[in-house]
KEKE-3310 file (N, C-alpha, C; in steps of 0.2 Angstrom, whole numbers, plus 5000, padded with zeros to 4 digits):
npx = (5153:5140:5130:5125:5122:5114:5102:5101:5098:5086:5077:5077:5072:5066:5056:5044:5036:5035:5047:5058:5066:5070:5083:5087:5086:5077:5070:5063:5055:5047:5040:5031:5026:5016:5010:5003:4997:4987:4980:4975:4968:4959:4955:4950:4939:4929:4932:4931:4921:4922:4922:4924:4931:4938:4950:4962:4963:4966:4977:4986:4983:4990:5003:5007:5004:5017:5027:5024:5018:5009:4992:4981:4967:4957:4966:4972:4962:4960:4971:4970:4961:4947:4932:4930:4925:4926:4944:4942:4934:4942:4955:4949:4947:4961:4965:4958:4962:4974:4983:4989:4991:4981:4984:4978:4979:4988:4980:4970:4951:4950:4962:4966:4956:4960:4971:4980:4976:4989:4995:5000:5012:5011:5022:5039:5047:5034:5031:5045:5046)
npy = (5066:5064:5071:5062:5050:5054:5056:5042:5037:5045:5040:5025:5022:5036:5043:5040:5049:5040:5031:5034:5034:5023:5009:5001:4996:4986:4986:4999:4993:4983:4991:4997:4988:4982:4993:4994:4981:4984:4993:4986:4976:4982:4997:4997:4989:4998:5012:5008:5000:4985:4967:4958:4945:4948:4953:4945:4943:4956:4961:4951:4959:4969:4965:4960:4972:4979:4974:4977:4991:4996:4989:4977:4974:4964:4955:4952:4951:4935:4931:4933:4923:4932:4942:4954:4967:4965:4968:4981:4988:4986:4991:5004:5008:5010:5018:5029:5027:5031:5025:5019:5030:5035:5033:5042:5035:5045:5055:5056:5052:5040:5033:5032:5025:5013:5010:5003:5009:5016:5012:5020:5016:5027:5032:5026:5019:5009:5002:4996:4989)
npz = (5022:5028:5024:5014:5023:5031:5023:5016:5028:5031:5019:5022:5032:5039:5035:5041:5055:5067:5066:5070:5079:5079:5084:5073:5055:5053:5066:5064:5051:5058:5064:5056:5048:5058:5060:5047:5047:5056:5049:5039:5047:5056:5052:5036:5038:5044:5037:5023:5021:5021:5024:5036:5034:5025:5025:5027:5012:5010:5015:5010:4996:4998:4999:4987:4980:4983:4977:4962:4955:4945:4942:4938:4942:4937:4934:4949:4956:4952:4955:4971:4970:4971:4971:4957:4964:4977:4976:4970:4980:4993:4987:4988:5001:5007:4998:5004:5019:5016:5016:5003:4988:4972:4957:4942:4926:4911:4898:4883:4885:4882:4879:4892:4897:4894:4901:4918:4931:4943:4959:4971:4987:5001:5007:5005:5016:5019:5010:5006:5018)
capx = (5148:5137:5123:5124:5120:5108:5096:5100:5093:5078:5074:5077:5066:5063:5050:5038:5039:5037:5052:5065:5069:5072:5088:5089:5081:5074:5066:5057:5052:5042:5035:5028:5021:5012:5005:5001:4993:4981:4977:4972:4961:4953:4954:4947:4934:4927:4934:4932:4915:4926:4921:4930:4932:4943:4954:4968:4964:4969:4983:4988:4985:4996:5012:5006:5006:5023:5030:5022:5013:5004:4991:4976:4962:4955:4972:4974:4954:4962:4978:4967:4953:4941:4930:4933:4923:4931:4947:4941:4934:4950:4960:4949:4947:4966:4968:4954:4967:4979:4991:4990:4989:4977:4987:4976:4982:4988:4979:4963:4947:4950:4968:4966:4953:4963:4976:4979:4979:4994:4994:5009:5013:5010:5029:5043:5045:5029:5032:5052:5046)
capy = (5063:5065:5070:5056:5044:5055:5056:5036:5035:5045:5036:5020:5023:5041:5047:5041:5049:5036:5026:5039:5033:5015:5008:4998:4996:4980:4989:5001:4990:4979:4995:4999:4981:4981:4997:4992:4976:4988:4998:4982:4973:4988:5004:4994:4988:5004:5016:5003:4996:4978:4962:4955:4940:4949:4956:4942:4946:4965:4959:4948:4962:4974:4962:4961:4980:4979:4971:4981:4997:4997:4983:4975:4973:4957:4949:4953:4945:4930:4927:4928:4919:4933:4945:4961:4971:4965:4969:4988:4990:4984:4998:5010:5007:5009:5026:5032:5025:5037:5020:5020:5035:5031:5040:5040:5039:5052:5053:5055:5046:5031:5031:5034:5020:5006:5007:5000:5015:5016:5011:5018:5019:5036:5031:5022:5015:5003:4997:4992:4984)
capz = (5018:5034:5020:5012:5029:5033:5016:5015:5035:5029:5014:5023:5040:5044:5033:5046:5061:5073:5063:5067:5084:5080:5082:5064:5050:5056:5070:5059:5049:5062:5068:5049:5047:5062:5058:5041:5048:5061:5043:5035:5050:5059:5048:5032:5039:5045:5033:5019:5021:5019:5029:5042:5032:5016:5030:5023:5005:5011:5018:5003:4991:5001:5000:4980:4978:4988:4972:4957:4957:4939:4942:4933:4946:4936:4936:4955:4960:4949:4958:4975:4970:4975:4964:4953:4967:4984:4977:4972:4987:4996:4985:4989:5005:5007:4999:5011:5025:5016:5014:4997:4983:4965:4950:4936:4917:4909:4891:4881:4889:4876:4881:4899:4900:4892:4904:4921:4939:4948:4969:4975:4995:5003:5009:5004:5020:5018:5001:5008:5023)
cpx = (5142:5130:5120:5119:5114:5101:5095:5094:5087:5074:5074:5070:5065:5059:5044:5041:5039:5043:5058:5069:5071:5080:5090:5084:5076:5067:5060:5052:5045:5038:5029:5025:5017:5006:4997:4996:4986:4977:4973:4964:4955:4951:4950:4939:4929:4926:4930:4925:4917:4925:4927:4935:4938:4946:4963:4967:4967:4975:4989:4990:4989:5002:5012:5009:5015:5029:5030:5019:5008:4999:4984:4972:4959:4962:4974:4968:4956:4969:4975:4962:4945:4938:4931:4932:4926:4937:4947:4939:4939:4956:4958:4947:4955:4970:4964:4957:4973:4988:4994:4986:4988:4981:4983:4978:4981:4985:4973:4958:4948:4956:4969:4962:4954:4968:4974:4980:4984:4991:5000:5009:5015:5019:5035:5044:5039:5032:5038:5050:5040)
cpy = (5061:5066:5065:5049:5047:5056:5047:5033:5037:5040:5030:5019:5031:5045:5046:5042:5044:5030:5030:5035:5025:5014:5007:4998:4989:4983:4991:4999:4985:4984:4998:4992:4980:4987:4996:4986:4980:4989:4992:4977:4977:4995:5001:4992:4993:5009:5013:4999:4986:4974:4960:4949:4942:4954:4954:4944:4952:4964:4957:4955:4969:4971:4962:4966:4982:4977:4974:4986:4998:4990:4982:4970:4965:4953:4948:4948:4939:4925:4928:4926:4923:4938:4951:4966:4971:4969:4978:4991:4991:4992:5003:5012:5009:5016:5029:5032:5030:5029:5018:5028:5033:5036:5036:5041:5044:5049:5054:5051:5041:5029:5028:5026:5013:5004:5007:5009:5013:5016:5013:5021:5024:5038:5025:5016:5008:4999:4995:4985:4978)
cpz = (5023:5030:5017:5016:5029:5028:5017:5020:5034:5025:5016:5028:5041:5040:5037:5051:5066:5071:5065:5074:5085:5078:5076:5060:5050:5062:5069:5057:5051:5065:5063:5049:5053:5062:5052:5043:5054:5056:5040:5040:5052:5054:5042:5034:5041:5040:5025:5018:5019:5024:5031:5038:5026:5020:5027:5016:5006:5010:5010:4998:4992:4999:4990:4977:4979:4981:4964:4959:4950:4941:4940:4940:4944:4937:4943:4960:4957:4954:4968:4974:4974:4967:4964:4960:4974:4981:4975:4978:4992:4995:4985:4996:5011:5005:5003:5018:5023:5018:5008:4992:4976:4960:4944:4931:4914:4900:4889:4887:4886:4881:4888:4902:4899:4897:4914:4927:4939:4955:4970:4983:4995:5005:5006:5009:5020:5016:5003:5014:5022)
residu = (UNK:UNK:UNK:UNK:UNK:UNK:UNK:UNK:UNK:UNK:UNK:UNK:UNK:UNK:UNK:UNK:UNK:UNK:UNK:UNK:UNK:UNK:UNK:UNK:UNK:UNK:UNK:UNK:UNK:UNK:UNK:UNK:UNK:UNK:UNK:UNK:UNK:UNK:UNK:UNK:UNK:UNK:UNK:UNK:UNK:UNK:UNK:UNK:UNK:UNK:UNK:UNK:UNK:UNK:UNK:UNK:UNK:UNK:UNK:UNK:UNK:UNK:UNK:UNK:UNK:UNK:UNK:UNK:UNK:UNK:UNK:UNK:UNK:UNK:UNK:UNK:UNK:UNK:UNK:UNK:UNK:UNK:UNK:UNK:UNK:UNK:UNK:UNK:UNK:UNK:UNK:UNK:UNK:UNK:UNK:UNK:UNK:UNK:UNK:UNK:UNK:UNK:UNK:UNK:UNK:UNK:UNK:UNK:UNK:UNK:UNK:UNK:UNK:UNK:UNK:UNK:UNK:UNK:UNK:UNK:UNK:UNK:UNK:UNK:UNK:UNK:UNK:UNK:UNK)
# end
């Protein structure tokens, strides 16, 4: 069952290369959050045209995404108290970083436009840790 461990070990930590060499999945993990935390202060704000200042909302709506992946941009400016366009900014900002990937509705443009994008991490990794 040696195939078994070894698909689990991928799927848990080693789809990013620099997670392969870590002892635990703990390890990993803290190596992914600290990344993630570089992507949301520094890369954002470059990439992202996004102020210094809506670096924690970043942050914030990274651990959000982390929980869902279908999500209603108004319901998301609401639950942090920011506006509809910081937080598009933020999720485009984010797939430009290639930390997140945008899946559009599949459907008519009626269809398509009634329902919500998907954000799902470019890696499992992320979104676990």
């Amino acid at each position: 069952m040696k195939l078994t461990s070894d698909l689990t070990t991928y799927l848990a930590k080693g789809s990013l290369p620099f997670t392969i060499d870590s002892r635990n999945l703990g390890e990993a993990y803290e190596k992914v959050l600290l990344t993630v935390d570089k992507v949301a202060s520094k890369d954002l704000v470059h990439i992202g045209n996004i102020e210094t200042k809506t670096v924690g909302i970043a942050q914030s709506l990274i651990r959000l995404l982390a929980d869902t992946d279908t999500i209603s941009v108004n319901d998301i400016a609401n639950t942090l108290n920011t506006s509809n366009a910081t937080i598009a900014s933020i999720l485009d900002g984010l797939c430009k970083a290639e930390l997140l990937i945008r899946v559009i509705p599949y459907g008519s443009n009626f269809t398509a436009a009634r329902k919500n994008n998907k954000y799902l991490f470019t890696s499992s990794v992320i979104r676990a840790s």
